[in-house]
LOVOMI-842039 format. One record per residue (C-alpha): x, y, z. Coordinates in steps of 0.5 Angstrom, whole numbers, plus 2048, in hexadecimal, padded with zeros to 3 digits. Last residue first. Example, Ala and Ser with C-alpha at 12.3 -4.5 7.8 and 13.67 -1.06 7.14 Angstrom:
81B7FE80E
8197F7810
//
This chain:
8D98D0849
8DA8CD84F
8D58C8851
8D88C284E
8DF8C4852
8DC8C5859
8D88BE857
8DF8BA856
8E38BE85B
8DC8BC860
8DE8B585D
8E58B685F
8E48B7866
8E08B1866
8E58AC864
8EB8AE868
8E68AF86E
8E48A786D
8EC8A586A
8ED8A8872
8E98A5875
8EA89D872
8F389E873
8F18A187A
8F68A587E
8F08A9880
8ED8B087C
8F18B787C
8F78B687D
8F78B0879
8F68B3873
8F08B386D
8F18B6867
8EC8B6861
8ED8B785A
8E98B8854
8EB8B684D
8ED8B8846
8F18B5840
8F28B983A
8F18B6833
8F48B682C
8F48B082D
8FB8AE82A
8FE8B0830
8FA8B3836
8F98B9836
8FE8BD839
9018C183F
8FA8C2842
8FB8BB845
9028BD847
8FF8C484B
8FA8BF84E
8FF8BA850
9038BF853
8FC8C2857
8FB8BC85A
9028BA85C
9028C285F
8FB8C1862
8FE8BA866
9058BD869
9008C386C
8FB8BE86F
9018BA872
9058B5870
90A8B0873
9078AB86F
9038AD868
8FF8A7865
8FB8A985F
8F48A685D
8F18A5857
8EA8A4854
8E98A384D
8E789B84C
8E889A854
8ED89B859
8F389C854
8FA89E858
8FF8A3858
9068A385D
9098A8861
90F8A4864
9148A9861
9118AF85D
90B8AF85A
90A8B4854
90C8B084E
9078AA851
9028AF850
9048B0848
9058AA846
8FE8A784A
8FB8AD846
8FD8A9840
8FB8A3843
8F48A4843
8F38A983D
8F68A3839
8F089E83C
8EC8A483A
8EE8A4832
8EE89C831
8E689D835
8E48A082E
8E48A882C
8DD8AA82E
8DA8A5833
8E28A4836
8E28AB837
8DC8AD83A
8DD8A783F
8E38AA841
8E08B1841
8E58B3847
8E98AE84A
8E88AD852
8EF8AD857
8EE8AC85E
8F58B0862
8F88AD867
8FC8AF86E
9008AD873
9028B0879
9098AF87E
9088AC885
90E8A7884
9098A2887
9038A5882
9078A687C
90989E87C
90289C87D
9008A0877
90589E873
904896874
8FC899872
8FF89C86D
90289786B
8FC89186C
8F8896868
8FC898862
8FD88F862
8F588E862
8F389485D
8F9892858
8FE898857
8FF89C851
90289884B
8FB89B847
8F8895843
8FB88F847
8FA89284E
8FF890852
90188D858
8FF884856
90188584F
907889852
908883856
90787E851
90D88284C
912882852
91087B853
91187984B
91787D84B
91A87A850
91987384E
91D876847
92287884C
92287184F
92386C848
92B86E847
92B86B84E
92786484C
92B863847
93286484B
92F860850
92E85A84B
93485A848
93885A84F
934855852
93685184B
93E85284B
93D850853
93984A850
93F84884D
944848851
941844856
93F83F853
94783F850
94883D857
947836857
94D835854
95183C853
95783984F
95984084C
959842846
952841843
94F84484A
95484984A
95184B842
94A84A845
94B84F84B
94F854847
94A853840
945855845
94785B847
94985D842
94485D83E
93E860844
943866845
94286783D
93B86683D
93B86B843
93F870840
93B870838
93487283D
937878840
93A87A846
93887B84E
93387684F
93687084C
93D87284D
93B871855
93786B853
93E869851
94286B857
93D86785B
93E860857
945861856
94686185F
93F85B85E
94685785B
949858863
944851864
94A84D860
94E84F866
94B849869
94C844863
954844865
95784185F
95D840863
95E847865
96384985F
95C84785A
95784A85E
95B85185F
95C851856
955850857
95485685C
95985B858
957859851
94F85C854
952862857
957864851
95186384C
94C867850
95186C852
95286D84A
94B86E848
94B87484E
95087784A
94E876843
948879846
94B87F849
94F881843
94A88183E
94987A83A
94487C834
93D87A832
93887C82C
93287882D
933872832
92C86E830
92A869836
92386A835
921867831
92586282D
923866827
920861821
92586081B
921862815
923869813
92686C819
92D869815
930863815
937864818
93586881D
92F86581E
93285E820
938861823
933864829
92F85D829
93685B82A
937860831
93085E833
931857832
938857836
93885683D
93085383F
93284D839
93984D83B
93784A842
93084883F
93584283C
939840841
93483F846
93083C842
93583683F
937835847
930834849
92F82F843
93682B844
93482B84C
92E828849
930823844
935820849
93A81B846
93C81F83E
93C81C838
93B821833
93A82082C
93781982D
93281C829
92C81B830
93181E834
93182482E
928825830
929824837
92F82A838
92C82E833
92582E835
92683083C
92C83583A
928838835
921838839
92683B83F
92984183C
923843838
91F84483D
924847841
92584D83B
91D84C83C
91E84F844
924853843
92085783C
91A85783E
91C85B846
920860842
91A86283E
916862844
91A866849
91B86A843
92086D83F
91E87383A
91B872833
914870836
912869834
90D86782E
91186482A
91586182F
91085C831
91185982A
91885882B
918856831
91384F82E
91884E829
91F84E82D
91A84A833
91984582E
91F846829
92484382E
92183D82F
92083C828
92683E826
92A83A82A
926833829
925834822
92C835822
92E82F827
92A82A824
92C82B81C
93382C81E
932825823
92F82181D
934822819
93A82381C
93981B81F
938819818
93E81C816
94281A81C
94881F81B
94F81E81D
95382481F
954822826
94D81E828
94B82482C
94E829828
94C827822
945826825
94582D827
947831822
94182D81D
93D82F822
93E836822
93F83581A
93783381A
93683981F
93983D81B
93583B816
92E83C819
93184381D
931846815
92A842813
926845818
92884C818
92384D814
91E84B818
91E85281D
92485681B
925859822
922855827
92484E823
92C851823
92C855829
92A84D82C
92E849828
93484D829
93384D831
933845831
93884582C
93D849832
93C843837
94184583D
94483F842
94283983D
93F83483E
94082D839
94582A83E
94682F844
94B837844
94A83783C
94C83F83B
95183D836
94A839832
946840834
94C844830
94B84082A
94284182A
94484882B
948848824
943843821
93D847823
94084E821
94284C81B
93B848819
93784E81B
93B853817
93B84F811
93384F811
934857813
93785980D
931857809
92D85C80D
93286180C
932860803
92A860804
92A868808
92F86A802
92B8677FD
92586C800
928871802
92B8717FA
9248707F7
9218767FD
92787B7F9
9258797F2
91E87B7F4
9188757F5
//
């Protein structure tokens, strides 16, 4: 090992170390914000931890362990002292810390861990799949910390709470609330701090280089002002829960940042968001409306993910559809797509009364080559006349592979005369050159068919076509 790896090396162990403090912070900063944010007994409106722990085990795997461990322990012991006003029932904290941590990460690192090895293998872009993963075990784990919790603390005399259920419910609300809102943005932190080295990728929410360009910045800034002018509304009419339902005006601003700006716009419009509906929550008697709030912060995250996931479920289909229209070898046109087109075309012509025209394609001595040179060295000779006829066609002209060397040029709106000259521009670009790294030219026979002299039909003219470049075929094995 070179001293330079060493020093990579000693630096990579000294970030990774650093995590472990970091993880601790972070859970007991948030752990402080979500008792502020306490809107029931034991439940809060926001449960950031729930979103540490679960970046934490995704991203670190095991080794964050022992951190959300302890902080949980002091979490406990937080808790208990608040609860008995400053006093601690040591056999009480006991047991509880020991519950309520192994609880917590355990239910947090089931769907954390299970995620992280479905990610290995996912694609680098944001998927319909990937963002589905994430809400669905991010839910997950909300609902077995919550369940978990609430039963297994009542059990140690740590909470006392009337109605287990409703506790659970309000448990899990609060906790997937922070979860879907910031576990991509920790993650991020994570990985900055700890390095690429180690710290797992939480695909696929990287920002990359990001800034705040004027049109952004304003549109962040409408979607804050928007959504502080309907709570404030609420608060000056009485709490009036009807106006609430304006919260969907953020809903759409934000999926209109999410398909015009980048990934970094979009999480930040998501925290602002939820940190202006949480903290109204938080500083206003909202009463059962708190609800409300928080499943609008949660309808906005999960909007956003799911329309940062659209352009890669756009790429996909355009990639389907050329699979299904063109031929993969050559990039021409597929047998079934050139046909229903020209057949479209065909029509179209036939109403306007204007003629049409095709041109069939044979590759000379494509068998030849592929004996001599290898079948790579015609697969090139293939799609190098394809190059070089496409450079030859104009606007709504287009090339198709019929089969393994045949090929077919729809020509709308010409006639005999319009046909030889694209016949005679793809020879003179065929005779330009070899083809490169063969050192070889590529030949072929043409023949033409139009619609001024054979029926408007897509089937006689590809049978005229084909005929006529056979006698071209036999003409040119004649000469000598």
């Amino acid at each position: 090992m070179t001293d330079s790896q060493v020093v990579s090396a000693q630096g990579a162990s000294w970030r990774h170390w650093l995590l472990h403090p970091l993880l601790l912070v972070l859970w007991l900063g948030s752990f402080l914000l979500a008792a502020a944010l306490e809107h029931a007994p034991h439940a809060s409106l926001w449960f950031p931890p729930a979103a540490v722990t679960f970046a934490g085990l995704f991203c670190v795997g095991w080794r964050a362990v022992p951190a959300l461990f302890v902080a949980c322990v002091l979490g406990t012991w937080l808790t208990e002292a608040s609860n008995n006003a400053g006093e601690v029932r040591l056999g009480v904290f006991a047991v509880s810390s020991l519950v309520f941590a192994l609880i917590h990460t355990g239910a947090y690192a089931l769907p954390a861990i299970v995620l992280r090895s479905i990610a290995s293998n996912a694609p680098a872009e944001l998927t319909l799949r990937a963002v589905s993963q994430f809400l669905l075990l991010g839910a997950l784990g909300a609902l077995l910390a919550a369940v978990l919790g609430t039963f297994g603390l009542s059990q140690t005399e740590l909470l006392d709470a009337p109605d287990l259920f409703e506790l659970a419910a309000t448990w899990w609300i609060g906790d997937y609330a922070a979860l879907v809102t910031l576990a991509p943005v920790l993650a991020l932190l994570l990985r900055r701090v700890g390095g690429e080295s180690g710290v797992r990728r939480f695909p696929p929410f990287e920002w990359g280089t990001w800034r705040f360009p004027r049109v952004a910045s304003a549109k962040l800034a409408l979607l804050l002002l928007t959504t502080l002018a309907i709570l404030l509304g609420y608060l000056e009419l009485s709490n009036s829960r009807a106006l609430l339902v304006m919260l969907v005006l953020p809903v759409v601003l934000q999926l209109w940042i999410v398909h015009t700006e980048d990934l970094a716009s979009s999480h930040f419009g998501m925290l602002g968001f939820s940190l202006l509906t949480v903290g109204a929550a938080a500083g206003f008697d909202v009463g059962d409306d708190a609800l409300v709030l928080q499943f609008a912060a949660i309808s906005l995250a999960a909007n956003t993910y799911l329309g940062l996931a659209a352009p890669a479920l756009y790429a996909a289909n355009k990639r389907l559809r050329d699979q299904v229209s063109h031929d993969g070898l050559t990039g021409a046109l597929s047998r079934g797509y050139f046909e229903d087109l020209a057949a479209l075309e065909l029509a179209a012509a036939a109403r306007r009364r204007q003629p049409c025209a095709i041109i069939m394609i044979d590759v000379d001595g494509l068998k030849d080559l592929n004996d001599t040179r290898g079948h790579a060295a015609g697969d090139l000779a293939l799609r190098e006349l394809v190059v070089r006829s496409r450079a030859c066609l104009g606007a709504g002209e287009s090339i198709a592979r019929l089969s393994g060397d045949e090929f077919a040029i729809f020509l709308p709106g010409a006639d005999e005369a319009g046909a030889r000259d694209v016949v005679r521009a793809v020879k003179q670009r065929l005779a330009a050159g070899p083809v490169p790294s063969l050192d070889v030219y590529v030949s072929a026979s043409f023949g033409i068919a139009t619609t001024a002299s054979e029926p408007p039909n897509l089937s006689a003219l590809l049978q005229a076509a084909d005929q006529a470049m056979y006698a071209d075929k036999r003409t040119r094995r004649r000469s000598p």
